[in-house]
Residue, then its C-alpha position, 0 to 999 in steps of 0.5 A: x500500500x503506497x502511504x499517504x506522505x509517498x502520494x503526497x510527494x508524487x503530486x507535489x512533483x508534478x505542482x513544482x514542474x508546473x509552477x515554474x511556467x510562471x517563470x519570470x511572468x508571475x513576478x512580483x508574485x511568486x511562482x506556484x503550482x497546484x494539483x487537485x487530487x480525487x480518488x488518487x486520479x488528478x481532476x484539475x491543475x494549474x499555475x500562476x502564469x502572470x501576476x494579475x492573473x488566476x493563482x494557481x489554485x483558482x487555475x487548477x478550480x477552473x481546470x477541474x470545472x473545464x473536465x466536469x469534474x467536482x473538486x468537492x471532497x478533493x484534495x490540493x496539493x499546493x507549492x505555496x500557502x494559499x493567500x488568505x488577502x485580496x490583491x489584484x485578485x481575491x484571495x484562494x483560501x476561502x475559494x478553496x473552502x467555498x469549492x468544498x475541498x476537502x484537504x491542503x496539501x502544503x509546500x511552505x507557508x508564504x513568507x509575505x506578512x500579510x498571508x504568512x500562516x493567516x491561509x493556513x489558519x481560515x483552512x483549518x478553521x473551516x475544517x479543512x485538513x491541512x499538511x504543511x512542509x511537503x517537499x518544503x526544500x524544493x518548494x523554497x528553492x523554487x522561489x529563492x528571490x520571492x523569499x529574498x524580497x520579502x525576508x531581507x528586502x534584496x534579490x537572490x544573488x548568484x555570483x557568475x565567473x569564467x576562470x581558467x583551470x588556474x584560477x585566472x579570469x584573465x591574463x596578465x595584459x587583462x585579454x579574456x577572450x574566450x576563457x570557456x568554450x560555446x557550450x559554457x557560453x551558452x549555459x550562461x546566456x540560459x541562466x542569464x534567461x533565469x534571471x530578473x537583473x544582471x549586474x557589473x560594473x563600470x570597469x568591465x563595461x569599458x573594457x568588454x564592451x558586453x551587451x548583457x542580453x540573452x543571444x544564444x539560447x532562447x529566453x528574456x534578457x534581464x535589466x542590464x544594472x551598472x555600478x558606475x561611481x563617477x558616471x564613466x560610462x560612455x554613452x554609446x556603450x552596447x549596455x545602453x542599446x535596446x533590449x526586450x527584457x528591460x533597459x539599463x540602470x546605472x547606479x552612481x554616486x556622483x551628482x555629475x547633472x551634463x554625464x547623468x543626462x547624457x546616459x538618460x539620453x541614450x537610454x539608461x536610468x541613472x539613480x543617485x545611492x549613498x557612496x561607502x567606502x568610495x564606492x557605491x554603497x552595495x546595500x543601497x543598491x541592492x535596495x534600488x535593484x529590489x524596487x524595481x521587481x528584481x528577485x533574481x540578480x546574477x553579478x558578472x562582474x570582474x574580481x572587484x565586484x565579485x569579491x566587494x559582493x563576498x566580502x559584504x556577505x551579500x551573496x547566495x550562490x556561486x556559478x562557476x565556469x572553469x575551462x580546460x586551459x592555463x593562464x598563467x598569471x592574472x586576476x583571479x575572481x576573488x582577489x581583492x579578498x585576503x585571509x589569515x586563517x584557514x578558518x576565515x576562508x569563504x566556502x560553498x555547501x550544496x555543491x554541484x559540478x557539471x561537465x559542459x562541453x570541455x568545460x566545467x560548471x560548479x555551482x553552490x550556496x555560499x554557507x554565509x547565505x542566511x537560510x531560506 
């Protein structure tokens, strides 16, 4: 006999695969899937596929209805705690007790401080079973940046590098083109598309000239974000040309009125954040990034950027591509960090190394990453 808790996880599965279709669509709401369970056979489903649009509870409800199918004394399994509040819909909680379901299967309760267990309460109120916590690993990592904005007002913040197999992101006259080959280039682009912000700074800028948008594979490219301090940037960077997924914001600490409207001209935002240390202060723009939407934010920068990012435990996740090549001497992506004791160095959990062409990609969570 399959048990209750093996069931659960099975349709659970399928409501994750289904929620990740409201990638970036949904945003700024969280991505979420639910699956209407009767008599062990799925009755109805659905997503959260753009914010304004059903939830995924209400999807799922309509699908059920769309098949001729009762969801009275069903079962919804959910990926996230049914909201409890009307915003620019009303409220899935009481629509699930209204339809007569009958118990709620729960991936994790809704960090937001206006639902926040208060769904889980009016379900179990009205007598519905309710089971929290079901796959709630997967469930939070799904929606890592909507977690990220809610519980420390910043995106999820995934530093991205290329290095040499010594380590290198360029040589020593500062030349990187091409440390990986196509298919880590690609790879890049791909997650580039799963992301809301990218984000250098004004030195890689004016030495790559990079466009930052997704060529190579399919997807949105994100909003193209520069820290530039003293407005560098000449306005006919590639940074500053078109691109369908969203323009180019540059933050800055210099009150330089003649560069500011110069890069509006061609294109970008210009916001004015506190400076520290002689440089943008990075919780301030992390703070500006957020308003605007961005929950997931990847930082290609070079070693400055990277290692200012480290060194402010202001960073989640680590990608790292390493080719098959050596370098030699030259900058390294953490090379503005020093450390005395073995014990102060940074680490990463959660490791992951995956082959891409000749390649290598190696992924992790920086264990200094509060918990999700």
């Amino acid at each position: 006999m399959v048990s209750k808790r093996v069931l659960d996880e099975y349709y659970m599965s399928r409501a994750l695969s289904l929620a990740w279709r409201g990638l970036d669509a949904a945003r700024p709401n969280p991505m979420v899937g639910c699956v209407l369970v009767k008599d062990r056979r799925v009755i109805g489903e659905g997503w959260h596929d753009r914010c304004g649009g059903d939830h995924a509870e209400v999807a799922a409800l309509k699908d059920a209805a769309a098949r001729g199918e009762s969801a009275r004394g069903a079962t919804a399994c959910v990926t996230l705690e049914p909201c409890s509040h009307f915003g620019k819909t009303p409220p899935c909680a009481p629509r699930l007790i209204e339809e007569g379901i009958a118990r709620v299967v729960v991936g994790m309760t809704d960090p937001n401080p206006e639902v926040n267990g208060a769904g889980l309460g009016l379900l179990r109120a009205a007598g519905v079973e309710v089971s929290v916590s079901c796959m709630e690993r997967e469930c939070r990592w799904l929606n890592r940046g909507f977690i990220r904005s809610k519980t420390r007002s910043r995106p999820w913040i995934t530093l991205k590098a290329a290095v040499s197999l010594d380590g290198r992101m360029a040589l020593e006259n500062g030349e990187s083109r091409w440390i990986t080959g196509p298919t880590a280039r690609t790879w890049a682009h791909l997650m580039r598309a799963g992301h809301h912000g990218i984000l250098a700074g004004a030195g890689t800028i004016l030495k790559d000239d990079p466009e930052l948008t997704v060529r190579h594979t399919c997807g949105k490219s994100p909003l193209r974000i520069i820290l530039d301090t003293e407005l560098s940037l000449p306005p006919n960077a590639k940074v500053m040309g078109k691109n369908p997924g969203g323009g180019c914001l540059v933050l800055t600490c210099s009150g330089d009125e003649k560069k500011r409207m110069a890069l509006e001209a061609a294109g970008a935002e210009v916001c004015v954040v506190p400076s520290g240390d002689g440089r943008v202060d990075l919780e301030a723009a992390l703070r500006e990034i957020a308003a605007r939407d961005v929950q997931m934010l990847m930082i290609e920068g070079g070693p400055a950027v990277l290692s200012s990012f480290i060194r402010a435990g202001l960073c989640d996740a680590m990608a790292l591509f390493t080719s098959s090549s050596l370098m030699g001497s030259g900058p390294g992506p953490a090379g503005e960090l020093r450390f005395e004791l073995m014990q102060d160095v940074v680490r990463l959990r959660d490791v992951q190394i995956r082959r891409a062409g000749d390649d290598m990609l190696v992924e992790g969570v920086f264990r200094c990453s509060p918990a999700l």
